[in-house]
VOGU-3710 file (C-alpha; in Angstrom, 3 decimals, decimal comma):
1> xxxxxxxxxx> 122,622/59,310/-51,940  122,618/60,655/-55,380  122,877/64,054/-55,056  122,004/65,093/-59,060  118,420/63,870/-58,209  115,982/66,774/-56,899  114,800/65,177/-53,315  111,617/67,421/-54,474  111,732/65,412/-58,074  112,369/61,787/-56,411
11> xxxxxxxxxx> 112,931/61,740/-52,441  113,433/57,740/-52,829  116,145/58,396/-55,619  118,255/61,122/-54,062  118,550/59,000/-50,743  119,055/55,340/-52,653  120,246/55,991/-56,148  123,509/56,013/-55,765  122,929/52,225/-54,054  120,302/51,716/-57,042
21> xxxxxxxxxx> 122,656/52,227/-59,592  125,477/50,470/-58,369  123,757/47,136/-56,649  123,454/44,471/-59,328  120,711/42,050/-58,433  121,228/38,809/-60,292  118,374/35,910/-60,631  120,130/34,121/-57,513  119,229/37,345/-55,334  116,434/36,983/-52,954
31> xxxxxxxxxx> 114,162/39,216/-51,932  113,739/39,863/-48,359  111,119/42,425/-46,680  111,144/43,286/-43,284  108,331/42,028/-42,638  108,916/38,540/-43,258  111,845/38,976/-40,517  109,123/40,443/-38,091  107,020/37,848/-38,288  108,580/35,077/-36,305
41> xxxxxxxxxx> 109,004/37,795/-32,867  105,540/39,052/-33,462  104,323/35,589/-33,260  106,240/34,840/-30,119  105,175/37,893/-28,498  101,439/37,371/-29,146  101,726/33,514/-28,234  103,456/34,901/-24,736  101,073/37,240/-23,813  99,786/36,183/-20,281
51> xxxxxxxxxx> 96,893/37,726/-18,386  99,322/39,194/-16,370  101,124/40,665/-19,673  97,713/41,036/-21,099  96,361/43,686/-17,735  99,900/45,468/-18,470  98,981/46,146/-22,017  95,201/46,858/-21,362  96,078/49,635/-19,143  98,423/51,144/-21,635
61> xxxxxxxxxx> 95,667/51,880/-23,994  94,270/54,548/-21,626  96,808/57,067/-23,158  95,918/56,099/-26,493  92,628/58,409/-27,781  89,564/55,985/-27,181  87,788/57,307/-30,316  91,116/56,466/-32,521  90,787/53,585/-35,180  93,394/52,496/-33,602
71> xxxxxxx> 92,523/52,068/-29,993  89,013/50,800/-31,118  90,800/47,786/-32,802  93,891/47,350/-29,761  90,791/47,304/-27,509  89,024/44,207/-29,530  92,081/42,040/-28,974
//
């Protein structure tokens, strides 16, 4: 945290700077999002869906509001 940042001013500051300030990133340093470690499980876990898995899910959309974006595109898959 860098507590001489306003969290009104810069919320992404006054709960990284301190880390911002003091990480050097040198041209060897390689990016890596979260998604691109998601990836790989959300791949297995479509690939594994059975119709038994696939039932399971369908009748968890029932909670989810049927006029929601949302559950309109859960319900096309």
């Amino acid at each position: 945290m860098d507590k001489s940042v306003k969290p009104g001013d810069n919320f992404y500051m006054y709960c990284n700077g301190t880390w911002w300030k003091n990480t050097a990133v040198g041209p060897t340093s390689h990016f890596v999002s979260r998604l691109s470690e998601m990836k790989p499980t959300f791949n297995e876990r479509v690939n594994s869906l059975t119709d038994a898995n696939y039932a399971i899910y369908k009748s968890h959309l029932k909670w989810a509001d049927p006029n929601s974006e949302a559950a309109a595109s859960a319900q096309k898959l």
